[in-house]
C-alpha angles and dihedrals in degrees: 000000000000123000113262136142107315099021127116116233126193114188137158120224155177118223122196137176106241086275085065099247113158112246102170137005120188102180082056087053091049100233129096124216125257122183127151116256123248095022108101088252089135132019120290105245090055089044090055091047094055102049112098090036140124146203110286092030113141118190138159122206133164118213124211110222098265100063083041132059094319141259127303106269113195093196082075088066114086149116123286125181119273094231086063093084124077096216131080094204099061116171131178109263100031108130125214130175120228135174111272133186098267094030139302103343118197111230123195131207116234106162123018106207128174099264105013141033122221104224132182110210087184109125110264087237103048120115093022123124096234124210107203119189108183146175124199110226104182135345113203132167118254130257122242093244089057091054092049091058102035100242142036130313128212107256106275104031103148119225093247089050083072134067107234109201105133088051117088 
C-alpha cells in the first residue's frame, strides 16, 4: 500500500537544521510518528515528499522554509501585557503554547519588562533550511473514525468514543 490522502503513515525519522544539527531523532525517542496523510498533520513539503511511498521506503530531503514551517514574519513579534502569562518567573526563551487562530501556537518569550512581555509567536522552526531522513514503517487506511477527527487514534478506540461530526 503507498501513502496517499486518507491513509495512515507511521515512519520514523531524523530531523537537522541545513548544518546538519540534529534537532530531533524519533528512532532515539523510541516512537515513531504517525500522523494521516492529506490532512495538514505535517508540513507540506514532507507531506509531498511522502505521497507515492511504501513501507520500507527510506528518503532524505531537505526542505527550504517555505515548504516547511514558513518564513520568519516580523509582524509575529510584539508586546503583550505582563499579566497574560500565567507564570511569575518569566525568562526569554521560555516557550509556551497558546490557542491561536488556525490551532495551539507556540509563543516565545524574548524581553521580560515590568508591565509587558515581548513575545515572538513565529514558529521555532520558520525561516530555517530542514534535512529529513525517513523510513516509512507502515502505511494503513484510516479508519472512519480517523477521518472523522483529523488525525490517529490510539488502537481500540470504539466508534461512539469519537465525535463525528465531519462524517455524513
Amino acid at each position: 500500500m503507498t501513502i496517499a490522502p486518507q491513509r495512515v503513515v507511521s515512519l520514523h525519522y531524523v530531523l537537522s537544521d541545513a548544518d546538519d544539527s540534529v534537532l530531533d531523532d524519533s528512532r532515539a525517542r523510541q516512537k515513531p510518528l504517525e500522523y494521516l496523510h492529506g490532512h495538514n498533520n505535517i508540513v507540506p513539503g514532507l507531506e509531498r515528499a511522502l505521497t507515492g511511498l511504501a513501507q520500507g521506503a527510506t528518503l532524505s530531503v531537505t526542505l527550504m522554509p517555505a515548504e516547511a514551517y514558513g518564513l520568519r514574519d516580523e509582524a509575529l513579534v510584539r508586546e503583550v501585557d505582563r499579566q497574560a502569562f500565567p507564570v511569575d518567573d518569566l525568562a526569554p526563551g521560555m516557550r509556551f503554547q497558546t490557542p491561536g487562530d488556525d490551532g495551539p501556537e507556540i509563543v516565545t518569550v524574548l524581553e521580560v519588562r515590568d508591565a509587558s512581555v515581548r513575545i515572538d509567536t513565529n514558529h521555532p522552526l520558520a525561516g530555517h533550511t530542514l534535512r529529513y531522513r525517513l523510513e516509512v514503517l507502515d502505511v494503513r487506511d484510516a479508519t472512519r473514525a480517523e477521518l472523522a477527527k483529523g488525525h490517529p487514534l490510539p488502537p481500540g478506540t470504539q466508534p461512539g468514543e469519537v465525535d463525528d461530526r465531519k462524517m455524513p
